[in-house]
C-alpha positions in Angstrom: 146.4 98.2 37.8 146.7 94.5 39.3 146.0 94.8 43.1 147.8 92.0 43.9 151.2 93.2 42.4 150.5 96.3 44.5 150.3 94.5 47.5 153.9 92.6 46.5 155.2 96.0 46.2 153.8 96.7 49.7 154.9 93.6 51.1 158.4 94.2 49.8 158.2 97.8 51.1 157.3 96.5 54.6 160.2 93.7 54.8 162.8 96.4 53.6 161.9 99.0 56.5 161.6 96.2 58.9 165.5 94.8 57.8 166.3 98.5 57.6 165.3 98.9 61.6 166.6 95.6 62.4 170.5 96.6 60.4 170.5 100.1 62.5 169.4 98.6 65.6 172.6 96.2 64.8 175.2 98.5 63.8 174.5 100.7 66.9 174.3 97.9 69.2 170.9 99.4 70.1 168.9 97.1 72.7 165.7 95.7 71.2 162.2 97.2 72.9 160.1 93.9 72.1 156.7 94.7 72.1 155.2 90.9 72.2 157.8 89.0 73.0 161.1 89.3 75.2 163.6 87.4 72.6 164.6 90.1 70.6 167.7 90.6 71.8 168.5 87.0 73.0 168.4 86.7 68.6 170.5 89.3 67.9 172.9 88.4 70.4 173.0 84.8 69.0 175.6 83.6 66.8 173.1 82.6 64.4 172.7 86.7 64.1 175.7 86.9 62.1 176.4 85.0 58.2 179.9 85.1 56.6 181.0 87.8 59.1 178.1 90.0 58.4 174.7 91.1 60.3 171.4 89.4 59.3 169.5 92.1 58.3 172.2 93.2 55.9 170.7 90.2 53.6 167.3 91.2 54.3 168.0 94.6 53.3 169.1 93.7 50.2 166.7 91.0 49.2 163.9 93.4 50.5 165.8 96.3 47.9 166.0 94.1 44.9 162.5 92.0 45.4 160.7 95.9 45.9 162.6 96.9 42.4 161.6 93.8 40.7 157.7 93.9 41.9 158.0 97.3 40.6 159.6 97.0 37.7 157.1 94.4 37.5 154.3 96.5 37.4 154.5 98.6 35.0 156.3 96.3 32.8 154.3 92.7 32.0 157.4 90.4 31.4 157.8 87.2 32.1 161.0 86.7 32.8 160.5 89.5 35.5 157.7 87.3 36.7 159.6 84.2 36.8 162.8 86.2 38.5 159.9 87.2 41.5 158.7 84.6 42.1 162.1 82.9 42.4 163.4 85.6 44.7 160.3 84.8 46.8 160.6 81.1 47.1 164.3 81.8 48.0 163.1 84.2 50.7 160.2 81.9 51.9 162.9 79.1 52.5 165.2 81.1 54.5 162.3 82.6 56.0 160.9 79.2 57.4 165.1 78.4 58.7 165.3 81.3 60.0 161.7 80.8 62.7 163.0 77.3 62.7 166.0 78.7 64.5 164.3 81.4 66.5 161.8 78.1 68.1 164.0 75.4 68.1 167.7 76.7 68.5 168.0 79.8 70.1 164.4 79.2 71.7 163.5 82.8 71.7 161.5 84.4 69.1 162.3 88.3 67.8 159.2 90.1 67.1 160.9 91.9 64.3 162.4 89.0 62.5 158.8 87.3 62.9 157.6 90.6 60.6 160.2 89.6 58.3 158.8 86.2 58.1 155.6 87.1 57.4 156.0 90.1 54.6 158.6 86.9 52.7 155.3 84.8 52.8 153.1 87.6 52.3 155.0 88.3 49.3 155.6 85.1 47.9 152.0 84.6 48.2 151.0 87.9 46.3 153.5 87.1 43.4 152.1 83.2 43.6 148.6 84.3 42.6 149.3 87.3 40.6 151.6 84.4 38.5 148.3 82.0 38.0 146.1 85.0 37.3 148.6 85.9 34.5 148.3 82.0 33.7 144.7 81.4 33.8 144.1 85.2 31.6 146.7 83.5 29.0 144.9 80.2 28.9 141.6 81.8 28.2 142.8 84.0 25.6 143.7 81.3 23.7 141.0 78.8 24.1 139.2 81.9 22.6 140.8 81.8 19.4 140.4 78.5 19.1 
């Protein structure tokens, strides 16, 4: 069992019940109870809270959903084209991550504690999937400068 593809899964896990919160929250019009800081609902108030018509966390929802199924498909299947289809969903996530903090700081200047948790299970994932990729690499190189 590879420990790091375990904590993908986990990190996948986490981003999808944190998206899931954020999307009822939404839908309900819920107020926010920030617990660090006060800008939660300043950013989901914002027009930047919204992306073709539709509520942020709908996206996170379903890139949290299909980067859980591929780390666990993943898992118990050794492929690399799964491998290579992580680690692209990750660097995807990781890019709109880092936009979407750049927003919270420097547009909307208020910072959502829950979107911040977001952030950090996209780069906690990416991560995970980064070195579980060049322990996979580094295994494969050593096999074959064995049977050399």
């Amino acid at each position: 069992m590879s420990k790091t593809l375990i904590l993908a899964i986990t990190f996948s896990f986490v981003g999808l019940f944190d998206s899931l919160f954020l999307f009822y929250k939404y839908i309900n019009a819920d107020p926010f109870n920030c617990f660090l800081f006060d800008g939660c609902n300043t950013v989901a108030n914002s027009p930047y809270s919204n992306v073709f018509g539709m509520p942020l966390p709908t996206f996170g929802v379903v890139f949290y959903a299909v980067m859980f199924l591929i780390t666990f498909l993943l898992f118990h299947h050794n492929n690399v084209f799964l491998m290579r289809l992580a680690l692209l969903g990750g660097f995807v996530g990781f890019v709109f991550s880092l936009y979407f903090v750049f927003l919270q700081g420097f547009i909307i200047q208020a910072f959502c504690v829950y979107c911040l948790i977001s952030a950090l299970s996209s780069v906690a994932l990416l991560c995970a999937l980064i070195f579980e990729s060049n322990k996979k690499t580094e295994t494969k190189e050593g096999l074959e400068e064995k049977q050399i």
